[in-house]
C-alpha positions as CSV (number, residue, x, y, z in Angstrom):
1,X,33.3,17.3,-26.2
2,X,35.6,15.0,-23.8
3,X,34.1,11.8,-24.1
4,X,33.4,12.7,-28.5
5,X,37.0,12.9,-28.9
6,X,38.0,10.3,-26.9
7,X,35.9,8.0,-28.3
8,X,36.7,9.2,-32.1
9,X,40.7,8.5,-30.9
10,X,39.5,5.0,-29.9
11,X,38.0,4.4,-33.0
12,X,41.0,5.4,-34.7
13,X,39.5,9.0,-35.9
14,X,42.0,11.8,-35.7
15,X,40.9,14.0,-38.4
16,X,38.5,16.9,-36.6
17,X,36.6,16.8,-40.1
18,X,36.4,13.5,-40.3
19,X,34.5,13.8,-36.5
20,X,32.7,16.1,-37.8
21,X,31.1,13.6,-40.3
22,X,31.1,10.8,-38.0
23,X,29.0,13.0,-35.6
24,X,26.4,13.4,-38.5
25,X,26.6,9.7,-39.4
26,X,26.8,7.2,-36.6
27,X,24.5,7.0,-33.8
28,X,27.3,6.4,-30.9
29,X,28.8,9.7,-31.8
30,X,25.3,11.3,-31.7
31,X,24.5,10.5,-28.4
32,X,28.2,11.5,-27.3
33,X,27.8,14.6,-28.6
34,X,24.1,15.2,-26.9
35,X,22.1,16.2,-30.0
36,X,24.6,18.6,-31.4
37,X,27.0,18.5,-34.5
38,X,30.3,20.9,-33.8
39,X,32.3,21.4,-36.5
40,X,35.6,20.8,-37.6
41,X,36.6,24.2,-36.2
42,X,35.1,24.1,-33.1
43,X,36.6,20.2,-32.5
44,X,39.7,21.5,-33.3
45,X,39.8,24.4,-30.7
46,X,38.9,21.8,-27.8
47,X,41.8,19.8,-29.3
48,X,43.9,22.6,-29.4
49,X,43.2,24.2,-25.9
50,X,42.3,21.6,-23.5
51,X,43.8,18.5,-25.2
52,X,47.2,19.4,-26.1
53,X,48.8,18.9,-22.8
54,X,46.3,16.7,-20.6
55,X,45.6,13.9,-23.4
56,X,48.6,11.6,-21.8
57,X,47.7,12.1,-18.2
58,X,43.3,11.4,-19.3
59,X,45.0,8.0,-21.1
60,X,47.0,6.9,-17.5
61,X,44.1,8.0,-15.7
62,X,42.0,5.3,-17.8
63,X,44.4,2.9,-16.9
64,X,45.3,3.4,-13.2
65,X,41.3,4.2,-12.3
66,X,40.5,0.2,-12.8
67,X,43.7,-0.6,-10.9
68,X,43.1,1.1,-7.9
69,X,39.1,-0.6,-7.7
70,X,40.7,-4.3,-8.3
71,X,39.3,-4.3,-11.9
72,X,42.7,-4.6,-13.1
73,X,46.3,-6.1,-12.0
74,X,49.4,-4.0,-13.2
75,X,51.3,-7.3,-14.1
76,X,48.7,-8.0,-16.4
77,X,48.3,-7.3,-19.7
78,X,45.0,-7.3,-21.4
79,X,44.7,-7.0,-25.0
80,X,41.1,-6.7,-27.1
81,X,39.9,-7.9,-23.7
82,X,41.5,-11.0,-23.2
83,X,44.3,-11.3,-20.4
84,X,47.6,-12.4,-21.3
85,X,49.9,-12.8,-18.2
């Protein structure tokens, strides 16, 4: 359920039923999802319960990870994939 709603806040989805549809609909969030189609209810309790307070510290952890194995340079800023320094 991680990696679905991560991946629905990178593609600017927000709305738990509109992950809901987008689970039924695209492919990507098919596979993410392993098969199964959670609800808006049941997307909005793992929001709810395991997102609330860990969804700023998941996003740094994104960012330092790539740091710390020399993908990335702090000073660095990389936008849409191209590096701007």
């Amino acid at each position: 359920m991680l990696k679905l709603v991560i991946y629905a806040y990178l593609s600017n989805i927000y709305s738990c039923c509109k992950i809901e549809d987008t689970v039924k609909d695209k492919i990507s969030f098919m596979w993410l999802a392993s098969g199964l189609e959670p609800d808006h209810n049941t997307v909005n309790r793992f929001q709810s319960k395991h997102l609330k307070n860990t969804v700023n510290g998941i996003f740094t952890q994104v960012v330092v990870m790539p740091v710390e194995m020399g993908y990335l340079t702090p000073d660095v800023s990389y936008i849409d994939g191209t590096k701007m320094g």
